[in-house]
FIZA-811428 format. One record per residue: residue number from 0; z, y, x of N, C-alpha, C in turn. Coordinates in nm, 2 decimals, padded with zeros to 4 digits, m for minus. Layout:
NUM	Z	Y	X	Z	Y	X	Z	Y	X;
...
END
This chain:
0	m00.04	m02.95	04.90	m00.03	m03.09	04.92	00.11	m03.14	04.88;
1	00.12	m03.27	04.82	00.26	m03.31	04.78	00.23	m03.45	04.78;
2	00.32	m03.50	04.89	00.33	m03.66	04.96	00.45	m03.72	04.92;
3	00.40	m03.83	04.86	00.50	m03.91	04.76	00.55	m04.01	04.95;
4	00.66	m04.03	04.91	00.71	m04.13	05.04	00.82	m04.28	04.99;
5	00.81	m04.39	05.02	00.90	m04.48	04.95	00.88	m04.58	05.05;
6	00.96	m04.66	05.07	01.00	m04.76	05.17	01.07	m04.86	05.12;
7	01.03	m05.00	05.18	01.14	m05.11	05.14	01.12	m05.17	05.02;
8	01.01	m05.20	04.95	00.98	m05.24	04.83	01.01	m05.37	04.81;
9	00.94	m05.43	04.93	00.98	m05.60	04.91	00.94	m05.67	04.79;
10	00.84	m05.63	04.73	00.75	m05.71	04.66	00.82	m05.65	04.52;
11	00.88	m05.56	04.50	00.92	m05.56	04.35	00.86	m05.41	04.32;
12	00.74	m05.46	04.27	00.68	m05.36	04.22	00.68	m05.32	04.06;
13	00.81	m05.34	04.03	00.89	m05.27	03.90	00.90	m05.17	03.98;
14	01.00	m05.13	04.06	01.03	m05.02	04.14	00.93	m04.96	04.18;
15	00.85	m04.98	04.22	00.71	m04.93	04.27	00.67	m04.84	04.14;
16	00.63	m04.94	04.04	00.58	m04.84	03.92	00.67	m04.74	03.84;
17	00.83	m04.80	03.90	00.90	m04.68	03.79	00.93	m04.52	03.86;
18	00.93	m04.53	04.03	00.92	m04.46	04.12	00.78	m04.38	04.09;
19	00.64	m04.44	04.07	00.51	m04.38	04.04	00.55	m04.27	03.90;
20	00.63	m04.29	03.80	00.60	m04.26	03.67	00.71	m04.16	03.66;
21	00.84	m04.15	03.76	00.89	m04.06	03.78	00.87	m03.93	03.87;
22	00.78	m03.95	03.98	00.75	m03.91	04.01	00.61	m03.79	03.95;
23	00.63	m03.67	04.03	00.49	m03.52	03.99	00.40	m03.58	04.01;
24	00.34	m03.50	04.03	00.17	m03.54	04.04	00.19	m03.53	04.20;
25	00.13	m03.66	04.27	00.16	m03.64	04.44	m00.01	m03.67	04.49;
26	m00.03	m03.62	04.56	m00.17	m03.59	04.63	m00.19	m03.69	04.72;
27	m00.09	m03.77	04.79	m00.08	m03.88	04.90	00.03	m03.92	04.90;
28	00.09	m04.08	04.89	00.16	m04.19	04.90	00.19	m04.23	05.06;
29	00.30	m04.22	05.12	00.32	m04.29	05.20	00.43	m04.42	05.20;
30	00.39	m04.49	05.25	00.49	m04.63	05.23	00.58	m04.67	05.35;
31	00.67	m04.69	05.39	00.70	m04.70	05.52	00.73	m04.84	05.59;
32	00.66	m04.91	05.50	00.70	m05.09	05.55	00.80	m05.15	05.49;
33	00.79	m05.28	05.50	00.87	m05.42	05.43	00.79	m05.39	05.30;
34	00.65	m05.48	05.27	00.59	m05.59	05.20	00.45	m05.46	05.17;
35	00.36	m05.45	05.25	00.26	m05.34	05.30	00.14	m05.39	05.19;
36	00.20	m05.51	05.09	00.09	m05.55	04.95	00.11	m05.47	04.82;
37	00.29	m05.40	04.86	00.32	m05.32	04.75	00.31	m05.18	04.77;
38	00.21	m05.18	04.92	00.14	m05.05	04.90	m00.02	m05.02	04.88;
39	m00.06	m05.19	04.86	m00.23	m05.18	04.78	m00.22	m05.14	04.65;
40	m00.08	m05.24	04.63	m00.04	m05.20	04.45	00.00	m05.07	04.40;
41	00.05	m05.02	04.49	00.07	m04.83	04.47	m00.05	m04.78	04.47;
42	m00.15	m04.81	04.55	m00.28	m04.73	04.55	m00.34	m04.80	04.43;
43	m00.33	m04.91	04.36	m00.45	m04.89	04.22	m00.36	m04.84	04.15;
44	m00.24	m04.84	04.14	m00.21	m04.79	04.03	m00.17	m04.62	04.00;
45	m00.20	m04.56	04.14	m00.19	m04.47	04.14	m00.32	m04.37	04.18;
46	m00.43	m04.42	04.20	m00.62	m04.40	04.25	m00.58	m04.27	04.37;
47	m00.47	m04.29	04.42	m00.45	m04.16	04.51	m00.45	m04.27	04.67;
48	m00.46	m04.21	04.79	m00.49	m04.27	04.93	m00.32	m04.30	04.96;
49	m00.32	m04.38	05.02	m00.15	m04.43	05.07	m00.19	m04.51	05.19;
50	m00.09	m04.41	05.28	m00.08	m04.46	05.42	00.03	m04.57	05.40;
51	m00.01	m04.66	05.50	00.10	m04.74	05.51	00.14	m04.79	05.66;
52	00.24	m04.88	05.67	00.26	m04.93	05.79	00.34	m05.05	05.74;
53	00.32	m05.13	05.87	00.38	m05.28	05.83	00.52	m05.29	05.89;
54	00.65	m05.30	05.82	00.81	m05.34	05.85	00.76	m05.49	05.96;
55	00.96	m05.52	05.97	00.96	m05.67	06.00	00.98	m05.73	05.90;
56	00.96	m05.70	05.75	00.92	m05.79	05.67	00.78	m05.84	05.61;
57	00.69	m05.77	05.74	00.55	m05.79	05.70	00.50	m05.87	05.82;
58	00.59	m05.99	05.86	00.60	m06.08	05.98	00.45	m06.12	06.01;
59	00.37	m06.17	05.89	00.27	m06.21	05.87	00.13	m06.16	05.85;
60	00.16	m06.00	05.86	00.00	m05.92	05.84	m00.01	m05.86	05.98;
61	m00.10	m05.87	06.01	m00.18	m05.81	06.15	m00.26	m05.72	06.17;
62	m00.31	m05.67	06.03	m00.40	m05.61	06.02	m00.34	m05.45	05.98;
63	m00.25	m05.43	05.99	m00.16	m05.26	05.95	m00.10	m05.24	06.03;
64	m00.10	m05.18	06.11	m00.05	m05.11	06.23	00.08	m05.08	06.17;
65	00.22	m05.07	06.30	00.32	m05.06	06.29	00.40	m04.90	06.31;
66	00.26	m04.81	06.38	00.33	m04.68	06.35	00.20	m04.59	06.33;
67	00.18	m04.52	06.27	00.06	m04.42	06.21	00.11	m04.29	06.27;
68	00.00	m04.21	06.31	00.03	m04.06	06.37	m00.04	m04.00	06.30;
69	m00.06	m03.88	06.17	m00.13	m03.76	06.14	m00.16	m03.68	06.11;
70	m00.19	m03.57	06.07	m00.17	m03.46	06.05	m00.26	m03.43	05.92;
71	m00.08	m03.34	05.83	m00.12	m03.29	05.66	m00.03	m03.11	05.72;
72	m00.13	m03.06	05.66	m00.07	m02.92	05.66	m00.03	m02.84	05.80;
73	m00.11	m02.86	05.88	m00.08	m02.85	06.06	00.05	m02.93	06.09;
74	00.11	m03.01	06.02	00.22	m03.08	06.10	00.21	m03.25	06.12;
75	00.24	m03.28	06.24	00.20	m03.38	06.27	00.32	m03.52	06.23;
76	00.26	m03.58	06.15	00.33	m03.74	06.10	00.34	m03.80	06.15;
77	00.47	m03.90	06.17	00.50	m03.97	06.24	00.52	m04.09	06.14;
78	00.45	m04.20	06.10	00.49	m04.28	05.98	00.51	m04.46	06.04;
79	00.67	m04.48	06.00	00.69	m04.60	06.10	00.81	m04.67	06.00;
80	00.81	m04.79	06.02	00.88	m04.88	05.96	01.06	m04.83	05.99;
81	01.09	m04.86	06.16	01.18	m04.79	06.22	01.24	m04.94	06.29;
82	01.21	m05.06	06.25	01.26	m05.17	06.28	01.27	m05.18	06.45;
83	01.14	m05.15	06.52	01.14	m05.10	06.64	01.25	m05.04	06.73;
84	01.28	m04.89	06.67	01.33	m04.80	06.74	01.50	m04.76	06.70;
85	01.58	m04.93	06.61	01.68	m04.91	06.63	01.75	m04.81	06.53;
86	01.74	m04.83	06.40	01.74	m04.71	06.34	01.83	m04.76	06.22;
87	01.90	m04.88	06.26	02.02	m04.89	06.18	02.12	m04.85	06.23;
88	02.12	m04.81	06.38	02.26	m04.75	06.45	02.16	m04.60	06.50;
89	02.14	m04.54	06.43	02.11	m04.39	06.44	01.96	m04.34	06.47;
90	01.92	m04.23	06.50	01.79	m04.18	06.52	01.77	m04.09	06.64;
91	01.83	m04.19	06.77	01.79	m04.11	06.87	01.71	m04.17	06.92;
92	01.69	m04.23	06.94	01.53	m04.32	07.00	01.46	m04.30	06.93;
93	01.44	m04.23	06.79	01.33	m04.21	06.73	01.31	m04.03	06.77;
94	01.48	m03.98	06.80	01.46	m03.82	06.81	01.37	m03.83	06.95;
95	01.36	m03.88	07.06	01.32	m03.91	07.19	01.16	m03.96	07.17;
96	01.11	m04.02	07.09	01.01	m04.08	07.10	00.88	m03.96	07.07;
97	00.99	m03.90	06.93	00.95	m03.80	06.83	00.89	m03.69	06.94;
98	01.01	m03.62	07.04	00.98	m03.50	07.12	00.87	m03.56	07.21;
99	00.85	m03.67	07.29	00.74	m03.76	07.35	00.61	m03.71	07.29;
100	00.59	m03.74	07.12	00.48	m03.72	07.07	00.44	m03.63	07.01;
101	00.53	m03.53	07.04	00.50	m03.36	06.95	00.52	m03.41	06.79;
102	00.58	m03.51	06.72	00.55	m03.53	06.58	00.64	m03.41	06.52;
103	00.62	m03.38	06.42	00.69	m03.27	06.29	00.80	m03.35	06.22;
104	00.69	m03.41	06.13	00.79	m03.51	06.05	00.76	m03.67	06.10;
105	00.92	m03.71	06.10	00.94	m03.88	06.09	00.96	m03.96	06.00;
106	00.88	m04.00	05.95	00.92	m04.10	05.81	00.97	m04.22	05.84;
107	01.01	m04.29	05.81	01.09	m04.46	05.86	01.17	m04.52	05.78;
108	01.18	m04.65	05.75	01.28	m04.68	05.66	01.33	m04.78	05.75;
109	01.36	m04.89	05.72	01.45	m05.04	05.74	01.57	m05.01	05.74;
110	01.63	m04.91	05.72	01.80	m04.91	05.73	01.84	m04.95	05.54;
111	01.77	m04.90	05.43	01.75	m04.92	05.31	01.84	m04.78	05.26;
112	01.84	m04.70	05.33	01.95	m04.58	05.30	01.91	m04.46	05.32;
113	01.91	m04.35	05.26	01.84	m04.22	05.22	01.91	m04.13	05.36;
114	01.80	m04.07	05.45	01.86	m03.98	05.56	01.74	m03.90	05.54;
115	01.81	m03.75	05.50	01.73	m03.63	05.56	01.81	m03.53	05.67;
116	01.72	m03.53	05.81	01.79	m03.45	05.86	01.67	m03.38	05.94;
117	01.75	m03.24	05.97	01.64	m03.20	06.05	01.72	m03.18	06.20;
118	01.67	m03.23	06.31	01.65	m03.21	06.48	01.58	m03.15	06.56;
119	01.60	m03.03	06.62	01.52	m02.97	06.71	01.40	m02.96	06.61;
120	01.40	m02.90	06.55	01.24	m02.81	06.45	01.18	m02.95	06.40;
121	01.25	m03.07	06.36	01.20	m03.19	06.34	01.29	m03.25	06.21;
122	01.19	m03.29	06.11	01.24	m03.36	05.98	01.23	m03.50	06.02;
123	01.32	m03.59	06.02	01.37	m03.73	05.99	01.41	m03.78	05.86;
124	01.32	m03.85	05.81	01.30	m03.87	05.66	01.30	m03.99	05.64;
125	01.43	m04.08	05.60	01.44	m04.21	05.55	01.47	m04.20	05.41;
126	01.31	m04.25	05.31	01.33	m04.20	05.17	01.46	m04.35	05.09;
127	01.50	m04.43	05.21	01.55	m04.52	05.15	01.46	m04.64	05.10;
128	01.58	m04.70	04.98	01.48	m04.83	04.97	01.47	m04.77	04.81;
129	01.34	m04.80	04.79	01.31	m04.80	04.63	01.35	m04.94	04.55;
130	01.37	m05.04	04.61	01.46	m05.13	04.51	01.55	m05.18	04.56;
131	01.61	m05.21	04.73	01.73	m05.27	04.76	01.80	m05.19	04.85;
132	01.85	m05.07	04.76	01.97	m04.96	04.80	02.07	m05.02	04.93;
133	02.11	m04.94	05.01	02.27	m05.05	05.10	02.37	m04.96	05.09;
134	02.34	m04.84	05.00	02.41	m04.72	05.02	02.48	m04.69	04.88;
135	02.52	m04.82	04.78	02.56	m04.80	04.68	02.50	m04.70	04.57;
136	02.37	m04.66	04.56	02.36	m04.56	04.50	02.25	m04.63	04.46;
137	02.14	m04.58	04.37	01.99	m04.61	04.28	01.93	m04.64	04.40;
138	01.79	m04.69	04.35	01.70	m04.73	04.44	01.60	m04.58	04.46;
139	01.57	m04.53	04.56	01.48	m04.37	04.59	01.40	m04.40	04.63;
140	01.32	m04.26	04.61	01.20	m04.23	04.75	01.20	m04.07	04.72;
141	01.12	m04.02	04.84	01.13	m03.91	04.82	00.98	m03.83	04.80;
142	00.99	m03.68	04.76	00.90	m03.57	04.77	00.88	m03.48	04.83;
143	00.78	m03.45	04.97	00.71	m03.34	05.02	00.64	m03.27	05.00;
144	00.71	m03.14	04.96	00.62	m03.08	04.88	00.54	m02.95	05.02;
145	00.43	m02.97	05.00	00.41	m02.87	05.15	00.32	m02.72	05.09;
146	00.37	m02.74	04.93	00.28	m02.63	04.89	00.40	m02.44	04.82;
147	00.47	m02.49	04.90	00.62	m02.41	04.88	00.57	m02.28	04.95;
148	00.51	m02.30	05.09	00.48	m02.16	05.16	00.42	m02.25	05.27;
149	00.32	m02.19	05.33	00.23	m02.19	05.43	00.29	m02.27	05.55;
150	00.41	m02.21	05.58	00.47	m02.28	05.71	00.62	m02.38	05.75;
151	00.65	m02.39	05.57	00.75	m02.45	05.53	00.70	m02.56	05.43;
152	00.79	m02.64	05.41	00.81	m02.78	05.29	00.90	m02.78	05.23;
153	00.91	m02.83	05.14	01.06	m02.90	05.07	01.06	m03.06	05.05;
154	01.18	m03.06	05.09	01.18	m03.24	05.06	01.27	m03.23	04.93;
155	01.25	m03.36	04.83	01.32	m03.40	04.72	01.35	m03.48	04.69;
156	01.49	m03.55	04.68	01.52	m03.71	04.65	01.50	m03.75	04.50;
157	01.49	m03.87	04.49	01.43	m03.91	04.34	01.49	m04.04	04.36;
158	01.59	m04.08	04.22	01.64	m04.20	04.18	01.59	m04.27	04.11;
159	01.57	m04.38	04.13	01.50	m04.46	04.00	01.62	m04.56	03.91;
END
């Protein structure tokens, strides 16, 4: 299994498609909020399933839940905007929330800035923003690759 992950799109789905076309072959899309239309537009254009969740730039949809829980490869997802739990001044409310919910991995964006870390047997994965960087560098997203070994992954940053 190999989970494409991108955040922060905000309607510019240039970045969306140049992210798609640099990107391997990925089995499932996740989006992590701010503009949850440019993750319908990731799914036609990519005919693969994409989870999503709605930022606080998706003030206006009601209908996409704000944090998703689920399970690829025995490990359980945690997929959330991050706007919530405070996640421009760090990831301890999310490390806290995380141990609460047994999750594996945390995906989240709103900070617009690329964090991989791992905590207590736990990946924290902000793939950043695919078009409005804060961290002076390209616009990213990243790759999970869960087909490395049985009880491990690899993550991969990707610049557009």
């Amino acid at each position: 299994m190999i989970m494409g992950v991108m955040s922060d799109s905000h309607g510019n789905t240039i970045a969306v498609k140049k992210a798609v076309e640099k990107a391997p072959h990925v089995d499932l899309w996740l989006h992590a909020g701010d503009y949850v239309q440019d993750a319908v537009y990731l799914e036609k254009i990519t005919s693969v399933p994409v989870m999503k969740v709605a930022g606080n730039g998706d003030w206006n949809n009601t209908e996409v839940a704000e944090d998703e829980f689920f399970m690829v490869e025995g490990k359980k997802i945690w997929l959330t905007h991050g706007h919530k739990y405070q996640v421009k001044w760090g990831i301890d409310y999310l490390r806290e929330l995380a141990q609460k919910n047994c999750a594996d991995i945390i995906i989240f964006g709103h900070s617009h800035i690329y964090l991989e870390e791992y905590q207590e047997g736990r990946l924290f994965l902000n793939p950043g923003s695919v078009s409005l960087p804060r961290d002076g560098k390209e616009g990213s997203f990243a790759i999970i690759n869960f087909s490395v070994d049985k009880n491990l992954f690899q993550v991969n940053r990707y610049t557009i």
